[in-house]
LOMINU-741220 format. One line per 2 residues: number of its first residue (from 1); their letters; for each residue z, y, x of C-alpha. Coordinates in nm, 3 decimals, padded with zeros to 5 digits, always signed. Last residue first. Layout:
<atoms>
NUM	a	Z,Y,X | ... $
</atoms>
This chain:
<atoms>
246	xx	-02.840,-00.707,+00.473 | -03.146,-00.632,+00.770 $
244	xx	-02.865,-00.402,+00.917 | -02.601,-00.690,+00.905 $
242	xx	-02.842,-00.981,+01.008 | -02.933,-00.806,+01.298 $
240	xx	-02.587,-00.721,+01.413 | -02.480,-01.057,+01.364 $
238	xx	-02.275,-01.204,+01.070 | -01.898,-01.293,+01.194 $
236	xx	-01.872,-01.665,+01.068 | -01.855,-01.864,+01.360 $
234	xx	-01.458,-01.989,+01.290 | -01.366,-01.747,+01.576 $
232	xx	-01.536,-01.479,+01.457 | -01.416,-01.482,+01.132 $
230	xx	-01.061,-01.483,+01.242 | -01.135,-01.161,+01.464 $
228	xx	-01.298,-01.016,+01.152 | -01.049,-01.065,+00.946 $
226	xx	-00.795,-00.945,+01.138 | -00.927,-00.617,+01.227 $
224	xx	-00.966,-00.567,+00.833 | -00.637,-00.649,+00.777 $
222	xx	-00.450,-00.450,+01.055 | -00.660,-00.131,+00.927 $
220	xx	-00.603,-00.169,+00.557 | -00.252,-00.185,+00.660 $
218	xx	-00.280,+00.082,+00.874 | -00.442,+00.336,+00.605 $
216	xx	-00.196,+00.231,+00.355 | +00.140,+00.293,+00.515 $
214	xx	+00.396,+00.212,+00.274 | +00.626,+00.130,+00.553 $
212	xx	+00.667,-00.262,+00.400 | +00.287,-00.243,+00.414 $
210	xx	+00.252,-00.122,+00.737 | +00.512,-00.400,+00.853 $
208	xx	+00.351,-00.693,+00.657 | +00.058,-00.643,+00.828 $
206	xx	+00.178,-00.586,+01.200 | +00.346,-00.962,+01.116 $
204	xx	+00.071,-01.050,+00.975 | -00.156,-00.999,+01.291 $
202	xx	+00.110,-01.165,+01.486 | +00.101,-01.479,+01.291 $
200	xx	-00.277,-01.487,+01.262 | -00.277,-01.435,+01.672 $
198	xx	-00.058,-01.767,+01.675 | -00.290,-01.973,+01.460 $
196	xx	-00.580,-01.804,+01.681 | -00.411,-02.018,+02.006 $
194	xx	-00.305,-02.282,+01.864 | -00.617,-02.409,+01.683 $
192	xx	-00.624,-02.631,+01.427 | -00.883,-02.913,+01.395 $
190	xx	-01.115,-02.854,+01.130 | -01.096,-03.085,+00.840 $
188	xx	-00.994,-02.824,+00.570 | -01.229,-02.548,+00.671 $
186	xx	-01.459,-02.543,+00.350 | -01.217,-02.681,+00.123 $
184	xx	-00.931,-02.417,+00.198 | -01.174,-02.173,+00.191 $
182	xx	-01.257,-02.248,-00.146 | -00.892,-02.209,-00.236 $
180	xx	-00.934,-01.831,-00.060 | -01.221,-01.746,-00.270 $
178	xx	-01.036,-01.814,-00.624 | -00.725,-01.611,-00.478 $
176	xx	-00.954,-01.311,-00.381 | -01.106,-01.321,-00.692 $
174	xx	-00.807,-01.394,-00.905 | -00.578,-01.137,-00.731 $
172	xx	-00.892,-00.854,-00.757 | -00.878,-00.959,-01.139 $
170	xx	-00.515,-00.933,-01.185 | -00.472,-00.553,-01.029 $
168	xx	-00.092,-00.519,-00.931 | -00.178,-00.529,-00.546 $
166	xx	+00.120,-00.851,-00.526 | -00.095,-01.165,-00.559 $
164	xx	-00.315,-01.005,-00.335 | -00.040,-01.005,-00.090 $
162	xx	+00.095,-01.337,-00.163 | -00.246,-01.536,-00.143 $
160	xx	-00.302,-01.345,+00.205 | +00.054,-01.502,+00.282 $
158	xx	-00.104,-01.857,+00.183 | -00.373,-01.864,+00.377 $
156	xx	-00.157,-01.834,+00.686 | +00.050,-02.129,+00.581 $
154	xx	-00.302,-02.353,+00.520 | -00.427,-02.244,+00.858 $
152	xx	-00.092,-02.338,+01.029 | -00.152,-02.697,+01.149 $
150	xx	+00.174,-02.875,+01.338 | +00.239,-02.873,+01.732 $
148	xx	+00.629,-02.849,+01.653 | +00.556,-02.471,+01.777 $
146	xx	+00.274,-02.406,+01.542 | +00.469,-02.520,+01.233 $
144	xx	+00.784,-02.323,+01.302 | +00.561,-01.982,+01.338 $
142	xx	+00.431,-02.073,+00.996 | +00.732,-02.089,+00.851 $
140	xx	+00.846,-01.810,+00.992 | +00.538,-01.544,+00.874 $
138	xx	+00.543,-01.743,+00.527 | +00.937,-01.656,+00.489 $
136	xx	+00.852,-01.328,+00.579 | +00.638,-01.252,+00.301 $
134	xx	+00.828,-01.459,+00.026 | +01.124,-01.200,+00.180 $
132	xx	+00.850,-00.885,+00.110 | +00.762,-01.021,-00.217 $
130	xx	+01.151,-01.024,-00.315 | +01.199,-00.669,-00.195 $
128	xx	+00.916,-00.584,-00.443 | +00.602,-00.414,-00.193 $
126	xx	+00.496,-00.113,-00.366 | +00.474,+00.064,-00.017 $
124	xx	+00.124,-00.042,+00.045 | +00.002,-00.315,-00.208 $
122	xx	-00.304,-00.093,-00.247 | -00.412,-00.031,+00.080 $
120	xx	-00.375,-00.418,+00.171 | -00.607,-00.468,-00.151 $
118	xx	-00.831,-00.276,+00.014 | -00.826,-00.431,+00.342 $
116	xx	-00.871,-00.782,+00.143 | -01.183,-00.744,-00.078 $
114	xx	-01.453,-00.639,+00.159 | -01.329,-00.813,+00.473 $
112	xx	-01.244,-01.109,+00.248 | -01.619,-01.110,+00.067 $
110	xx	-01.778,-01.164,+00.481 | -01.545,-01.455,+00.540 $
108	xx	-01.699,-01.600,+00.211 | -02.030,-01.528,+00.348 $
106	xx	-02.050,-01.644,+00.623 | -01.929,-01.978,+00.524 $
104	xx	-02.240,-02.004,+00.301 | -02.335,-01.957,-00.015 $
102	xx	-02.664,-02.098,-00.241 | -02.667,-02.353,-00.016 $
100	xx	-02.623,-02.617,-00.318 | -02.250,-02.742,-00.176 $
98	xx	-02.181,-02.339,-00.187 | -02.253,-02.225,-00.523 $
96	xx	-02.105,-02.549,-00.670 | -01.794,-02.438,-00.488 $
94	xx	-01.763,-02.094,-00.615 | -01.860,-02.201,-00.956 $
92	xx	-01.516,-02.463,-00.893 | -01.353,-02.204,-00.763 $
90	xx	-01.378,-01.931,-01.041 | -01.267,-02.245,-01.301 $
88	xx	-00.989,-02.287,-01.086 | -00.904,-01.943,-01.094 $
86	xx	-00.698,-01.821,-01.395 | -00.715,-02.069,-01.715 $
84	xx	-00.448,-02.224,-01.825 | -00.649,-02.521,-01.991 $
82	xx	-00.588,-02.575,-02.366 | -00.543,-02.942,-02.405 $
80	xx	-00.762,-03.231,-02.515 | -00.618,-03.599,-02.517 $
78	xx	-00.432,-03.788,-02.325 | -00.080,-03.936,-02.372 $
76	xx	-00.192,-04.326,-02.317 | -00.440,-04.248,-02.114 $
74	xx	-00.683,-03.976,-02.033 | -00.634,-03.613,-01.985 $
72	xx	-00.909,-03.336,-02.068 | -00.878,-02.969,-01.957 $
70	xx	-01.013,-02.681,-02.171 | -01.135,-02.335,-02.076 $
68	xx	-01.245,-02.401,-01.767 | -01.619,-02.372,-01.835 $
66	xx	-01.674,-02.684,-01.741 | -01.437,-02.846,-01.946 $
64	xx	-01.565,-02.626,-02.296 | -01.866,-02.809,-02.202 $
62	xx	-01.694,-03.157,-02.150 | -01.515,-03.073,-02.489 $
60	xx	-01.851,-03.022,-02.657 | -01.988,-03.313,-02.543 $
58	xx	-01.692,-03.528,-02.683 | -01.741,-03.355,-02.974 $
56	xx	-02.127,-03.415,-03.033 | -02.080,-03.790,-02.922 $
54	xx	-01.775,-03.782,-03.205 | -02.058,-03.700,-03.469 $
52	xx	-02.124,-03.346,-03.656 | -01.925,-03.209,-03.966 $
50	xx	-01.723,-02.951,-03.795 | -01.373,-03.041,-03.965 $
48	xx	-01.497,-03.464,-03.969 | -01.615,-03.429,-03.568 $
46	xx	-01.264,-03.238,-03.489 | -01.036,-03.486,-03.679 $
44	xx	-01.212,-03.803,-03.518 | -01.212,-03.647,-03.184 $
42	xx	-00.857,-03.569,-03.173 | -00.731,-03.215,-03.264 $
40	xx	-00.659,-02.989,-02.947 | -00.379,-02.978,-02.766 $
38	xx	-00.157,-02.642,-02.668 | -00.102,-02.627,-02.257 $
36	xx	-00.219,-02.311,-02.274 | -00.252,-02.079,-02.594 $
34	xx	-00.473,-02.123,-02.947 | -00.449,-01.857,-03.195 $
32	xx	-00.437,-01.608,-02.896 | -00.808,-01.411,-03.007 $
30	xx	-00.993,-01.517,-02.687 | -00.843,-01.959,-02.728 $
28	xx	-00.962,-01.985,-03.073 | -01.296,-01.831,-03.085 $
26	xx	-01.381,-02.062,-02.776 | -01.223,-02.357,-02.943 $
24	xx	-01.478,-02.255,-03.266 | -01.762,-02.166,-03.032 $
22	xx	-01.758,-02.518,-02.824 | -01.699,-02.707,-03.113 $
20	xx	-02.005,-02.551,-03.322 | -02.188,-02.615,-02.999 $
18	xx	-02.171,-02.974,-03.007 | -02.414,-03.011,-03.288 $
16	xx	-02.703,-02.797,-03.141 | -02.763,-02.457,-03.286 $
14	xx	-03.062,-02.409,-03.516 | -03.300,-02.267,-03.356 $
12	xx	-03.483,-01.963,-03.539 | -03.802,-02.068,-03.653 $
10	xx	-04.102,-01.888,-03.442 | -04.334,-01.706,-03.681 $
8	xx	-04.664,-01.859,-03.783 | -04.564,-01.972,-04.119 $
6	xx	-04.443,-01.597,-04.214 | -04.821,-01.502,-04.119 $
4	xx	-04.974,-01.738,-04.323 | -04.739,-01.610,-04.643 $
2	xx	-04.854,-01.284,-04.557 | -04.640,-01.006,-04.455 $
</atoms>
């Protein structure tokens, strides 16, 4: 190759300051050398070890922030620590996705009825006798709440938490856990309703007894049928157009 040709090559970028930071913690964190809750160097320590300026650090740490791999506290005990990962950072692309359009409530009811039945097969007669009490517990609770006239949704969120919590698969739990705190945004400040607060409690209740019977087929059944009815009522059942044009 000619020494014209060499010249008219595209240089390789060199990587921007910040992003030394943002590979080294990254490094870190994947192969265990750093764990949760550990902290991080200061900014003057980090900026001399990667030889780049405290701006550079500061906007490496609000990268590795976004990605959810590192929280940052202020005050007098701030500093960087190693976030605990799981779903937040799920939610929070979850969220973005929907404040730009780019998801809607249909949607999110429509990824339950895909993810939840199944994981209602799965949990099927594996049920721990202390999962099965947490389960229960939920089911009264919430039954206490709608009779003194209180909101339910968030209590009847919470047993689908427990189930998926319980399938034994940790990436179906964070995905179905991740959508279900978005739902918690999205439907927050509606009013509750008595009436489908009640039918949630009865629809668990036939839930929670296939899966305590280890029947997987009705408890995939019971789940799906209660989706739908709950996505109906909240306006988010697509339409039979819609579904065959999907």
């Amino acid at each position: 190759m000619t020494r014209a040709a060499e010249l008219a090559l595209p240089r390789p970028r060199r990587p921007r300051a910040f992003q030394r930071i943002v590979d080294d913690v990254r490094g870190d964190v994947f192969r265990r050398r750093l764990s949760a809750g550990d902290r991080l160097p200061g900014e003057a320590e980090l900026a001399e070890r990667h030889a780049v300026s405290r701006s550079a650090v500061r906007e490496g740490l609000r990268v590795l922030e976004l990605q959810g791999l590192v929280r940052v506290e202020h005050g007098f005990r701030g500093g960087a620590f190693v976030a605990d990962g799981g779903r937040r950072a799920v939610t929070d692309a979850l969220d973005t996705m929907l404040r730009l359009e780019h998801l809607d409530r249909a949607e999110i009811y429509a990824a339950r009825r895909y993810l939840e039945p199944g994981i209602a097969s799965l949990v099927a007669g594996r049920l721990a006798a202390a999962t099965i009490s947490e389960l229960q517990a939920n089911i009264d609770e919430s039954e206490r709440r709608i009779d003194a006239g209180r909101p339910a949704f968030q209590t009847n969120l919470a047993f689908h938490d427990i189930v998926a919590r319980a399938c034994g698969n940790r990436l179906l739990a964070l995905m179905t856990g991740a959508v279900l705190e978005l739902l918690r945004g999205v439907e927050a400040r509606r009013p509750s309703d008595e009436r489908v607060n009640r039918e949630a409690c009865r629809a668990h209740i036939a839930i929670l007894r296939a899966l305590r019977d280890g029947d997987a087929k009705a408890a995939s059944s019971a789940m799906a049928v209660h989706l739908e009815r709950v996505a109906r009522h909240y306006g988010a059942a697509p339409s039979r157009a819609k579904g065959r044009s999907a």
